[in-house]
Biotite code that builds the C-alpha atoms (Angstrom):
import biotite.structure as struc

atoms = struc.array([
    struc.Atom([113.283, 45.519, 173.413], chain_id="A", res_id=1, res_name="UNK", atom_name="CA", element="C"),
    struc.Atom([114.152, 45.949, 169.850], chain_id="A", res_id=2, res_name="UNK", atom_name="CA", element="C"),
    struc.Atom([116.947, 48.660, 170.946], chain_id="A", res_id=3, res_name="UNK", atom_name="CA", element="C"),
    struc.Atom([118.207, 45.618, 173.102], chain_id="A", res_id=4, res_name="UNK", atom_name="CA", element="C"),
    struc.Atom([117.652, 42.888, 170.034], chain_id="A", res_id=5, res_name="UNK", atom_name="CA", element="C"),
    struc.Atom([119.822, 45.064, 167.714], chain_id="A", res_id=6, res_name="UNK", atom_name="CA", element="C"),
    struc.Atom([122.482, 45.449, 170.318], chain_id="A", res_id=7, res_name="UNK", atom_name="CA", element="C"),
    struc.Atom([122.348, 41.454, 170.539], chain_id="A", res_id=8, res_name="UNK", atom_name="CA", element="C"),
    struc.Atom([122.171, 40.915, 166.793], chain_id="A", res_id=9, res_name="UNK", atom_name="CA", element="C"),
    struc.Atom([126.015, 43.511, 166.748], chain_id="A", res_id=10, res_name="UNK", atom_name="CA", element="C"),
    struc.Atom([127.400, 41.537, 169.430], chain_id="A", res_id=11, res_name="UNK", atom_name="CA", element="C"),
    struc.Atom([126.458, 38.017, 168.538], chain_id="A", res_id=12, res_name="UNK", atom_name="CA", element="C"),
    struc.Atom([125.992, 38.105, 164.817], chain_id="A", res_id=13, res_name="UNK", atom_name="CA", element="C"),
    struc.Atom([123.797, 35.290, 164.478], chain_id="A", res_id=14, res_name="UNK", atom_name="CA", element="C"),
    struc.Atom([122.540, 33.401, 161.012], chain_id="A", res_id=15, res_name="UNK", atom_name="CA", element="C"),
    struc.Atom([119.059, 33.439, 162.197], chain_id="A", res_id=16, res_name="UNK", atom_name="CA", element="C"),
    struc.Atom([116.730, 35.411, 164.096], chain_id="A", res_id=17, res_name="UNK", atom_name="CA", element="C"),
    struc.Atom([113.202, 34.892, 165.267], chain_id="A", res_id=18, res_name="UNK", atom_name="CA", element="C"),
    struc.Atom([111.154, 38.060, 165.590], chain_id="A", res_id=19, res_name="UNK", atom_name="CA", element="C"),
    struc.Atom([107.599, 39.059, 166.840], chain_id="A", res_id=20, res_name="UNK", atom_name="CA", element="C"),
    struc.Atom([106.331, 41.363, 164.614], chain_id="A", res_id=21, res_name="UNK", atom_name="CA", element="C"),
    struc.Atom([104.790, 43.400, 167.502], chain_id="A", res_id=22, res_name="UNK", atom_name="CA", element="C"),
    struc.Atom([107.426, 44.541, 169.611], chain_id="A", res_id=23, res_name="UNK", atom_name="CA", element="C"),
    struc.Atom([107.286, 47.192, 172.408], chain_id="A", res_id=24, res_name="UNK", atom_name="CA", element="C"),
    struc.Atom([109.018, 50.670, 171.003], chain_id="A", res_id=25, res_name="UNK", atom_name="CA", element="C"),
    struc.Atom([110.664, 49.586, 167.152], chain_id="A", res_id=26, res_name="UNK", atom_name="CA", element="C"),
    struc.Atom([108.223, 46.826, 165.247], chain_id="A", res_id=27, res_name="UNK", atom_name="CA", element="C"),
    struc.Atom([110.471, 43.358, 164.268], chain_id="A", res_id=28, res_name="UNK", atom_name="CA", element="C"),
    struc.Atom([109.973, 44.594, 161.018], chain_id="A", res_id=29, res_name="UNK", atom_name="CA", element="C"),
    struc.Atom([112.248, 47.673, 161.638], chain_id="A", res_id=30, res_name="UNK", atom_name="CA", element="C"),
    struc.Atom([114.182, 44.966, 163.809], chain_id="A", res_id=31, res_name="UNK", atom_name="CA", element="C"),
    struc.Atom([114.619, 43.386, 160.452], chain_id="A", res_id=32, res_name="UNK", atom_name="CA", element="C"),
    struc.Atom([115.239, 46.366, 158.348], chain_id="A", res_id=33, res_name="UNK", atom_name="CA", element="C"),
    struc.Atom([117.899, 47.482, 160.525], chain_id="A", res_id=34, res_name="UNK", atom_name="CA", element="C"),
    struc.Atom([119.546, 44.474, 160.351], chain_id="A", res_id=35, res_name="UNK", atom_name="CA", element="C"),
    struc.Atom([119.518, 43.962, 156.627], chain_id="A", res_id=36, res_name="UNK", atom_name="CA", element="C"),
    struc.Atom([120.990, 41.196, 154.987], chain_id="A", res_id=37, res_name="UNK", atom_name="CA", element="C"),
    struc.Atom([123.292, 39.795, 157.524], chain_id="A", res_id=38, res_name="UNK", atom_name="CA", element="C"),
    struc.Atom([120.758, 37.461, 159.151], chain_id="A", res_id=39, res_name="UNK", atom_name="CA", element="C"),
    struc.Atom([118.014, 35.204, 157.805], chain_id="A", res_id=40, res_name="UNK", atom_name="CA", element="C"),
    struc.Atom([114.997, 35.974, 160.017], chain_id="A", res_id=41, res_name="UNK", atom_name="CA", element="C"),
    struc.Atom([112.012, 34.324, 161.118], chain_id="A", res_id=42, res_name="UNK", atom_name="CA", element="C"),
    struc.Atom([109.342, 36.571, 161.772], chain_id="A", res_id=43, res_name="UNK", atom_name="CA", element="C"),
    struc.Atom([106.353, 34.878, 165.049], chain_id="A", res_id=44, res_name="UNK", atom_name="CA", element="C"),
    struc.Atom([102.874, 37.297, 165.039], chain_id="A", res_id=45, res_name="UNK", atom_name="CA", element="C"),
    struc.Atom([99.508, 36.647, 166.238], chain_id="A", res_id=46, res_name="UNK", atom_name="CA", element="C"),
    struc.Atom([98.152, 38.684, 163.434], chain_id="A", res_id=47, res_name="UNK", atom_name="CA", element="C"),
    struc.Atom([98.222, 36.679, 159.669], chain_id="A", res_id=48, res_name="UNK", atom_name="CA", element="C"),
    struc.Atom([97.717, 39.995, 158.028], chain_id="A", res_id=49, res_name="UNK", atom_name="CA", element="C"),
    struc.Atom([101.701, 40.747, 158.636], chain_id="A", res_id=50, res_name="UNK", atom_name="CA", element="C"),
    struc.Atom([102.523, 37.750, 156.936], chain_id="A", res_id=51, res_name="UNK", atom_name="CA", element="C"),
    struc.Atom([102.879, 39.504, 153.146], chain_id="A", res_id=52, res_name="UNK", atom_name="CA", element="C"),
    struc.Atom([104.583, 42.540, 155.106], chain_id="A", res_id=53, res_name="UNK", atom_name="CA", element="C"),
    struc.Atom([107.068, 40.103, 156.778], chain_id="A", res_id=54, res_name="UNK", atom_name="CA", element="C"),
    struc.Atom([108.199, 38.037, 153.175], chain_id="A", res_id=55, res_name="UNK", atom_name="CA", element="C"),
    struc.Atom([107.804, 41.689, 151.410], chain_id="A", res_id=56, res_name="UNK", atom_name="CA", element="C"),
    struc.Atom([111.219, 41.800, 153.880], chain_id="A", res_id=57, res_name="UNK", atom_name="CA", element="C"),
    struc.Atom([113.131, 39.245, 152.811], chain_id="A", res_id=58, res_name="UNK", atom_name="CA", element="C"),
    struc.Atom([111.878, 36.858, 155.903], chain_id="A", res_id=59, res_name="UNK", atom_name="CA", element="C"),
    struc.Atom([113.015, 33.067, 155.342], chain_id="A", res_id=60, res_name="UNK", atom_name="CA", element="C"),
    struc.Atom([109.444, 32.313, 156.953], chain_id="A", res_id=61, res_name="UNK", atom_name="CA", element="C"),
    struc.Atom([106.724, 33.817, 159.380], chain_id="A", res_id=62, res_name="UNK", atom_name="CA", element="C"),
    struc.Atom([105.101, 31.526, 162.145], chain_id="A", res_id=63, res_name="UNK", atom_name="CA", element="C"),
    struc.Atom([101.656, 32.421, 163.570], chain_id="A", res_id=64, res_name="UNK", atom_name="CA", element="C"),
    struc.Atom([101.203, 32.126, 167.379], chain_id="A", res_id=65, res_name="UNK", atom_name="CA", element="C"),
    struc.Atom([100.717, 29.836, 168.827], chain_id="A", res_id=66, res_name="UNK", atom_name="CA", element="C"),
    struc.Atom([103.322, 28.243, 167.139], chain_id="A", res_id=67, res_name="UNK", atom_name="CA", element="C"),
    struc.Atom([103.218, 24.419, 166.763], chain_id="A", res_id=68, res_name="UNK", atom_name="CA", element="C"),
    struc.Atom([105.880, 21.799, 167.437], chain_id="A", res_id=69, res_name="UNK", atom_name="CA", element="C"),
    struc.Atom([105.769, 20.646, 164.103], chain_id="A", res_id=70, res_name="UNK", atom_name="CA", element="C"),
    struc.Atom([105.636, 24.002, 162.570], chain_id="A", res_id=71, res_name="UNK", atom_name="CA", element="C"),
    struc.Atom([109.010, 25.124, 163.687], chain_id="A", res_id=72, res_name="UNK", atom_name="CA", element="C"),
    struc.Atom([110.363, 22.226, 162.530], chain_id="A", res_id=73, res_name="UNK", atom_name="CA", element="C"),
    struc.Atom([109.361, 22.835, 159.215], chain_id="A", res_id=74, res_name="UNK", atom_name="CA", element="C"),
    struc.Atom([110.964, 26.277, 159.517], chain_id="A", res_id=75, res_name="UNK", atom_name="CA", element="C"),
    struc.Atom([113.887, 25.047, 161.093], chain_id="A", res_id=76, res_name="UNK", atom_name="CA", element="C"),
    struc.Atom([114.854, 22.298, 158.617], chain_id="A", res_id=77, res_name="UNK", atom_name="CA", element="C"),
    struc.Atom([113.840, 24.864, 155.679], chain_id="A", res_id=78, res_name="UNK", atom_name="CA", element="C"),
    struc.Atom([116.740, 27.492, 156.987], chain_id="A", res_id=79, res_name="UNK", atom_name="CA", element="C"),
    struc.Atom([119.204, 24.436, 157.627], chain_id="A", res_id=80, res_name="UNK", atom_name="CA", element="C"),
    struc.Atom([118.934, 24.106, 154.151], chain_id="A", res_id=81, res_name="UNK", atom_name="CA", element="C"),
    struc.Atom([119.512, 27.604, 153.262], chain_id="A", res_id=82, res_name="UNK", atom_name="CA", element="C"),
    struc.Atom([122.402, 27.653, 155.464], chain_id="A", res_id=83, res_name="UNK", atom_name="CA", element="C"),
    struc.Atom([123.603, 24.447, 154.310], chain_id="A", res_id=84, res_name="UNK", atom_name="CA", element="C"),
    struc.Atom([123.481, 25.789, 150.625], chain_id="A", res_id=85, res_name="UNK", atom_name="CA", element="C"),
    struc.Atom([124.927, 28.283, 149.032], chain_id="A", res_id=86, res_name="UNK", atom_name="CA", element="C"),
    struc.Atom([123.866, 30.530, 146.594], chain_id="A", res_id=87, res_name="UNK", atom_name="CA", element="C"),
    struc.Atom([124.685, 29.544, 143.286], chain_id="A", res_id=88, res_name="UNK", atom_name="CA", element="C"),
    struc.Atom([126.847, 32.120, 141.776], chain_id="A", res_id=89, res_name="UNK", atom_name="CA", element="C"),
    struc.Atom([129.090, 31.158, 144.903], chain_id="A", res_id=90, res_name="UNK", atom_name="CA", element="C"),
    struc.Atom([129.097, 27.582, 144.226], chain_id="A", res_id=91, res_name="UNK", atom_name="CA", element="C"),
    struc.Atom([130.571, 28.742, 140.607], chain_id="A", res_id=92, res_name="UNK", atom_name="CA", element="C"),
    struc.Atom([133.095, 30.782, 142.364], chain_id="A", res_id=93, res_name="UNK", atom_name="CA", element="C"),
    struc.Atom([134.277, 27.863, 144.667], chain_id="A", res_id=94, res_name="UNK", atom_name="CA", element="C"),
    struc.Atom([134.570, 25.429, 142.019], chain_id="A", res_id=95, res_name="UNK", atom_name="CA", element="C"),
    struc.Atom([137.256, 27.511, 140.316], chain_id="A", res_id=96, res_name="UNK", atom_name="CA", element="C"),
    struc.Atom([139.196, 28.298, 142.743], chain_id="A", res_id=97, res_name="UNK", atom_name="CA", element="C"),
    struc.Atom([142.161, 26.737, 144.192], chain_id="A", res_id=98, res_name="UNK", atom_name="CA", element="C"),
    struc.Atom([140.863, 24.163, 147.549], chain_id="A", res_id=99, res_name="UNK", atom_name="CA", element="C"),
    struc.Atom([144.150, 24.559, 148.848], chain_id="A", res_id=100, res_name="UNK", atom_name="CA", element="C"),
    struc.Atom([144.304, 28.313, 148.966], chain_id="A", res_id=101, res_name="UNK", atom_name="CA", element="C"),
    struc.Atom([140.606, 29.189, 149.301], chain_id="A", res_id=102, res_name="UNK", atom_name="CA", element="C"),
    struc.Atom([138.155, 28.184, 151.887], chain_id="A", res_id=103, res_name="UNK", atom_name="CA", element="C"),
    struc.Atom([134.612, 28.655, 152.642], chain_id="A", res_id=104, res_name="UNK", atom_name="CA", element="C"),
    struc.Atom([134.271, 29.428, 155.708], chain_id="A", res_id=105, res_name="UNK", atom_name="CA", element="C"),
    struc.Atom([130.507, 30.515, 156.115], chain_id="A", res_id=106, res_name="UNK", atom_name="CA", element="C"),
    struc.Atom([127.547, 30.390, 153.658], chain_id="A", res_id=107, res_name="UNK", atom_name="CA", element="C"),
    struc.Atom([128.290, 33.283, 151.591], chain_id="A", res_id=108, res_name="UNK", atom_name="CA", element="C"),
    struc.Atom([132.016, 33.924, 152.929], chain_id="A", res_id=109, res_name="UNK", atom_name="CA", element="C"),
    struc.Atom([135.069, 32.549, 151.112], chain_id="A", res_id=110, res_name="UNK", atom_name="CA", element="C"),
    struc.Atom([138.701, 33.380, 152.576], chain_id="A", res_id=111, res_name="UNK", atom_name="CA", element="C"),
    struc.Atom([142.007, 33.404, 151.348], chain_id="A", res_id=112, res_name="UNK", atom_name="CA", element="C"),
    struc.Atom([144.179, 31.156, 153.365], chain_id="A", res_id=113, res_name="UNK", atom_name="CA", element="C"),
    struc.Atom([147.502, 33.242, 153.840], chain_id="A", res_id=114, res_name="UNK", atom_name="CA", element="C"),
    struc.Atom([145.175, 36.193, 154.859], chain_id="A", res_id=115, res_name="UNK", atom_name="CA", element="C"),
    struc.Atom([144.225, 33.840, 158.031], chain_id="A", res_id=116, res_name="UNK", atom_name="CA", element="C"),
    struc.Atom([145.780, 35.143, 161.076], chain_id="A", res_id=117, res_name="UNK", atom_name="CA", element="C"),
    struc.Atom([144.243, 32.564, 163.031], chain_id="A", res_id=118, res_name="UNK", atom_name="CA", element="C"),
    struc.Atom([141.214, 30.712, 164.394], chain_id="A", res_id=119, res_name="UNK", atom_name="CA", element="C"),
    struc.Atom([139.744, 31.750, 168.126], chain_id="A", res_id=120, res_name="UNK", atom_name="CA", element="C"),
    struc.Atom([137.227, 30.033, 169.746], chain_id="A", res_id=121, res_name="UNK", atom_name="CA", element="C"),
    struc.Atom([134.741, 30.635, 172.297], chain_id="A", res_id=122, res_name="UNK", atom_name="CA", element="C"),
    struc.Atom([133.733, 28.364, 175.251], chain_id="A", res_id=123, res_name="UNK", atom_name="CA", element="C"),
    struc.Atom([129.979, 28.301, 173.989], chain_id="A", res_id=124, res_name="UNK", atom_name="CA", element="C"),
    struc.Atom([131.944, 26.249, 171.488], chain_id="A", res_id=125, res_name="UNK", atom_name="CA", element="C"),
    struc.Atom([131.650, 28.783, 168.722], chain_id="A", res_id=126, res_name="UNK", atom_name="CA", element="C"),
    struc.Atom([134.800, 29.912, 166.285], chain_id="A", res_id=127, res_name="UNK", atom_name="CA", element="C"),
    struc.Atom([135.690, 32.619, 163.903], chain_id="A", res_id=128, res_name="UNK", atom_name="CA", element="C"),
    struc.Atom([138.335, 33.646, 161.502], chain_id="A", res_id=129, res_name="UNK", atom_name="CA", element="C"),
    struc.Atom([140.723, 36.452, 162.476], chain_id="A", res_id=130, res_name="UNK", atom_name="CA", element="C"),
    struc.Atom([141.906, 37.991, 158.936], chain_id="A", res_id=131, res_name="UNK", atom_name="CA", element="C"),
    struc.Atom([145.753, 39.679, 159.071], chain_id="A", res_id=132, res_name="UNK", atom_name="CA", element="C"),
    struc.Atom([145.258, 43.200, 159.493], chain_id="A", res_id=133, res_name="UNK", atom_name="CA", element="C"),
    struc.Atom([141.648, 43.634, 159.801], chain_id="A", res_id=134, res_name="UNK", atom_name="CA", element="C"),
    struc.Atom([139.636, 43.945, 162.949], chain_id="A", res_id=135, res_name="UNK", atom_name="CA", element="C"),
    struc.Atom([136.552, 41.877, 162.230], chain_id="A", res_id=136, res_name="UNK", atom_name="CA", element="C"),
    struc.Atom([135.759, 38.297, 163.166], chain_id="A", res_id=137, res_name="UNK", atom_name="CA", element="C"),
    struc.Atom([134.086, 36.085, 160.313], chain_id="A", res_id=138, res_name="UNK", atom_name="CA", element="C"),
    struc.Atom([131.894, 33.386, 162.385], chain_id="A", res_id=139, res_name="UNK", atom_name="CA", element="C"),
    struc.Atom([132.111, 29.477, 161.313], chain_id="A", res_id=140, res_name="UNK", atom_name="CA", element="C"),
    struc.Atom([129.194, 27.788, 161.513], chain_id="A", res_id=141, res_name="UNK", atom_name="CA", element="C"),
    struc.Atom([129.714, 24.277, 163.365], chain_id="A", res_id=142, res_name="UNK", atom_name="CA", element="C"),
    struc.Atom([129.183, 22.140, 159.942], chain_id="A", res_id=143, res_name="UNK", atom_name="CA", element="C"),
    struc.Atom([132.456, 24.195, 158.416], chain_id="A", res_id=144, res_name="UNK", atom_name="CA", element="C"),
    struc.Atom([134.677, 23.131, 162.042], chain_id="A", res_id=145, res_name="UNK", atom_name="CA", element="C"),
    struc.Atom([136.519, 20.142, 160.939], chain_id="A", res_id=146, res_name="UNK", atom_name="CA", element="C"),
    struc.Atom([138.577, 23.190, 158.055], chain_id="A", res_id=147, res_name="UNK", atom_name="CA", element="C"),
    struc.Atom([140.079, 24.296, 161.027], chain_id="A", res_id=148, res_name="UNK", atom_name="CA", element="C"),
    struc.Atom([141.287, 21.837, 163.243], chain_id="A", res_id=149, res_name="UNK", atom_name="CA", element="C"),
    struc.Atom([144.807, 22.124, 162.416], chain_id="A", res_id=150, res_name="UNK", atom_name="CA", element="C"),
    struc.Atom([145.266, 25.844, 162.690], chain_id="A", res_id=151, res_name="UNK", atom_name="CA", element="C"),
])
């Protein structure tokens, strides 16, 4: 399974990830090691003692099974936040530049508008920035959409 949820993680690229600490083959720490900093991740365990190990790795939170309703809300709406927010020496960084030739486009992701070779979409109604003559796709989170509607 983790061998399968890093494969995911590469193909999808998703903000968030929930992992169970205990995991058959790689742990969800190692999950979350190998993924680094390009997801915030939620770790789920059974065991409270993995709790420290989990925020020693950067984990947004750590929910113990069984997880309650109102629980995950509290973890969701905390990483909304986060993802809603960001960081502060990028808020500096926005407010100087030019709004008309700079966008951000994710939380911690700020483009150059004339290096935007275009907007694709997905039918699970998910878009990304394609950047001239680079290969990667830079995700948009639904809340930054409304940017793009006119490319």
């Amino acid at each position: 399974m983790p061998i399968a949820a890093l494969a995911l993680f590469e193909a999808h690229r998703p903000q968030l990830a929930f992992l169970d600490i205990r995991m058959p083959g790689r742990s969800g720490l190692d999950v979350a090691a190998a993924i680094g900093a390009g997801c915030h991740i939620v770790f789920i365990t059974a065991y409270d003692h993995y709790a420290l190990r989990a925020f020693e790795t950067g984990a947004v939170d750590c929910l113990l099974k069984p997880v309650e309703t109102a629980r995950l809300a509290i973890a969701v709406e905390r990483i909304r936040k986060q993802l809603d927010t960001p960081p502060p020496e990028l808020s500096a960084l926005i407010a100087e530049l030019d709004p008309d030739r700079f966008w951000q486009v994710h939380r911690g992701t700020i483009v150059r508008l004339d290096a935007v070779a275009g907007v694709g979409r997905e039918d699970a109604g998910k878009q990304y920035v394609l950047l001239k003559g680079r290969p990667e796709r830079l995700p948009v989170p639904r809340h930054f959409f409304a940017l793009f509607r006119q490319m």
